[in-house]
C-alpha positions in Angstrom: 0.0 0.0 0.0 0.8 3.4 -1.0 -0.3 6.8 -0.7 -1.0 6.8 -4.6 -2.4 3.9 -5.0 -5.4 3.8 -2.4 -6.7 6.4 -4.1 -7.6 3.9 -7.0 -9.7 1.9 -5.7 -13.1 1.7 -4.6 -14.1 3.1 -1.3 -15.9 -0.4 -0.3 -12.2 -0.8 -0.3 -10.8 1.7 1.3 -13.5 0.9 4.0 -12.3 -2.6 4.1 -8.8 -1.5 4.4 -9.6 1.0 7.1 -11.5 -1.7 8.9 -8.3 -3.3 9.3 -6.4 -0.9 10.6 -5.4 0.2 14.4 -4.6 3.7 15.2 -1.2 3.2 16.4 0.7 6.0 17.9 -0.6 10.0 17.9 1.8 11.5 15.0 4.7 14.0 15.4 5.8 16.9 13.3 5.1 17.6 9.8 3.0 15.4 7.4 2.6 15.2 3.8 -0.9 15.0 2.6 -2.8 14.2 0.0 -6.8 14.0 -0.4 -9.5 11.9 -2.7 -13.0 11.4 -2.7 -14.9 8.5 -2.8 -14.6 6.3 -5.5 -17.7 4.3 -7.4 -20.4 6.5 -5.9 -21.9 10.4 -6.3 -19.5 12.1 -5.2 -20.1 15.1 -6.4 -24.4 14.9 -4.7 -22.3 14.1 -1.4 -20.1 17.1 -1.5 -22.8 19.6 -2.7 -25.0 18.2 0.4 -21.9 18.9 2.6 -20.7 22.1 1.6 -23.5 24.6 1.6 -22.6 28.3 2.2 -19.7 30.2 0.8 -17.8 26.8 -0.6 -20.8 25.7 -2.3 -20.8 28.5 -5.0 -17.1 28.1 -5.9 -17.0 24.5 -6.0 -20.5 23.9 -7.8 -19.8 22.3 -11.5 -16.1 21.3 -10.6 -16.9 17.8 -10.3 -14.8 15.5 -8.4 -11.4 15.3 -10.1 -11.3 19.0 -10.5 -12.3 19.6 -6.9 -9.6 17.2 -5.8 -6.6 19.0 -7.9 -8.6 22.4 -6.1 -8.3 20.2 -2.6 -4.5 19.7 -3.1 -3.3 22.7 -4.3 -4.7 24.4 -1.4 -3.8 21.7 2.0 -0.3 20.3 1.9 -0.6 18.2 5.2 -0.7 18.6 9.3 1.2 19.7 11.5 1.2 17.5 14.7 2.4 18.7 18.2 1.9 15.1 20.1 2.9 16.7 23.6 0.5 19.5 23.4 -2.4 17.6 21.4 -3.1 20.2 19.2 -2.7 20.1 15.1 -2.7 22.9 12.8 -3.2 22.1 8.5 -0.4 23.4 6.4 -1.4 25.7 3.3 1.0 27.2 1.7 -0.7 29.4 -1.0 -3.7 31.5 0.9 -4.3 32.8 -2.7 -7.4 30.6 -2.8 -8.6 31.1 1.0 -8.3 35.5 0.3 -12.3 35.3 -0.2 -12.4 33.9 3.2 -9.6 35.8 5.0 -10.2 39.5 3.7 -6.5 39.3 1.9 -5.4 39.8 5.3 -2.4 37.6 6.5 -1.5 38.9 9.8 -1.5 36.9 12.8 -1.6 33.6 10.9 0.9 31.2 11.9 4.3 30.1 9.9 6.8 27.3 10.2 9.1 26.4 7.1 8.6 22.8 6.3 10.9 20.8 3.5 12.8 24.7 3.0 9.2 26.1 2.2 7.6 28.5 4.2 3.8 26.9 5.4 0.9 28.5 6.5 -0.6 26.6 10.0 -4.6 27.1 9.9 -7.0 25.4 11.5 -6.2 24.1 14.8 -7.6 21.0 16.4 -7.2 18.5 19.1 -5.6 15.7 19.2 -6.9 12.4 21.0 -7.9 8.7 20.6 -11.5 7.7 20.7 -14.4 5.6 18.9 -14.3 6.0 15.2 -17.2 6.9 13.4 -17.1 3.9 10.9 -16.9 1.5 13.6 -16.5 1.2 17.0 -14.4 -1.7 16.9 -11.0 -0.1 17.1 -9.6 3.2 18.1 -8.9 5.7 16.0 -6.2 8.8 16.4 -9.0 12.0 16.3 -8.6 15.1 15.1 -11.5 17.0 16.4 -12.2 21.1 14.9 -15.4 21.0 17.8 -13.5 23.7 19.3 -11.2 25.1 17.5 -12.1 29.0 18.6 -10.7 27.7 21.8 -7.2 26.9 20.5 -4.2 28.8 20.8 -3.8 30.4 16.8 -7.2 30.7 16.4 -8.3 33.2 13.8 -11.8 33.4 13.2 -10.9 34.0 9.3 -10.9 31.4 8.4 -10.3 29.1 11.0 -14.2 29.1 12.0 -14.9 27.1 8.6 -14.0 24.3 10.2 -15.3 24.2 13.6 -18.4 24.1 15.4 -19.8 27.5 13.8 -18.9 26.3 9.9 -18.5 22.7 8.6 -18.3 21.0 11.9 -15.2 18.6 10.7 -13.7 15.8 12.2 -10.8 13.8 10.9 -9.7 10.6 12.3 -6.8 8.7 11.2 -5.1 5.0 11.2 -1.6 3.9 11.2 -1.1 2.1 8.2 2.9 1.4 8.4 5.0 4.2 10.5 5.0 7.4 8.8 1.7 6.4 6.9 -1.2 7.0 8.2 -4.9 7.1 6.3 -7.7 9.1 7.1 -11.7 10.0 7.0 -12.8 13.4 7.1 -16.2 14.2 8.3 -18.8 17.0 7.7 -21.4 17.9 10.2 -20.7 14.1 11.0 -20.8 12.8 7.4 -18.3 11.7 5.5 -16.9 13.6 2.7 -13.4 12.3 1.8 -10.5 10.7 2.3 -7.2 11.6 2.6 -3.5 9.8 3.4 -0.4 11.2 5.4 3.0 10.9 4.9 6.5 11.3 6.9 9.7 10.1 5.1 11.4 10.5 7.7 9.5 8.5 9.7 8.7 5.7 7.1 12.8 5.3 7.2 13.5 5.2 10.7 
């Protein structure tokens, strides 16, 4: 299994694969990510019913390829502090999110990652709890609930993802160390997936 290669099949499989899974250790540091929606069902009538609001308009007619290449120019991975149990997303172009920010940058958070400079939006906690596509194993959660509660919380746009916009809640296996895959959930239903990545911890 690889990053690029779950996101060819089916998500009957992915769901399988999941299944399978434990949640192994809370990640450290920076991760690579990369997103993809389901696979072999409407997509596009799930994301629609999702969205709502101020995404709806600019993603309506993308359909689901286009939406993904939107997804992934735009999030580049987490950011996980495992001591503090917090997370922050890493965007590096805020190009897209100036609609949602009023063009305004200041007090958003920076860290260079790979020698390139990353935004940090977003925060979240960090704990392990009952997954939401079965209770039969843990999963590592990433919970936006209460986000405006977080230290680096901006309500532009950091309030998209929390409790007073989408509602999101991620929650993640261990696949191998430094892989993990993950769920993303809207309003507490699920809109994609999406797979993490740490060379260096893959090699250690």
């Amino acid at each position: 299994l690889t990053p690029g290669r779950l996101a060819e099949y089916s998500q009957e499989q992915v769901d399988q694969i999941y299944g399978r899974l434990t949640a192994g250790p809370i990640p450290d540091g920076p991760y690579d990510g990369d997103l993809f929606f389901p696979r072999g069902t409407d997509g596009e009538t799930r994301l629609g019913e999702i969205l709502g609001g101020r995404l709806k308009a600019r993603l309506a007619g993308l359909g689901v390829r286009k939406t993904e290449a939107l997804g992934r120019i735009l999030w580049k991975g987490k950011m996980f502090y495992r001591n503090e149990r917090l997370l922050r997303n890493r965007v590096e172009d805020l190009a897209l999110l100036a609609p949602l920010t009023g063009g305004n940058t200041a007090g958003i958070q920076k860290q260079s990652v790979n020698g390139r400079d990353t935004f940090l939006l977003f925060p979240s906690r960090l704990y392990c709890g009952q997954s939401l596509l079965d209770g039969r194993r843990e999963s590592v959660i990433i919970d936006y609930a209460f986000t405006d509660e977080l230290p680096g919380y901006r309500e532009d746009p950091d309030s998209l993802g929390g409790r007073k916009g989408l509602s999101i809640r991620d929650e993640i296996r261990m696949v191998r160390p430094g892989f993990y895959l993950g769920r993303a959930y809207m309003n507490r239903i699920f809109g994609l997936n999406f797979t993490l990545y740490n060379a260096d911890a893959a090699t250690a």
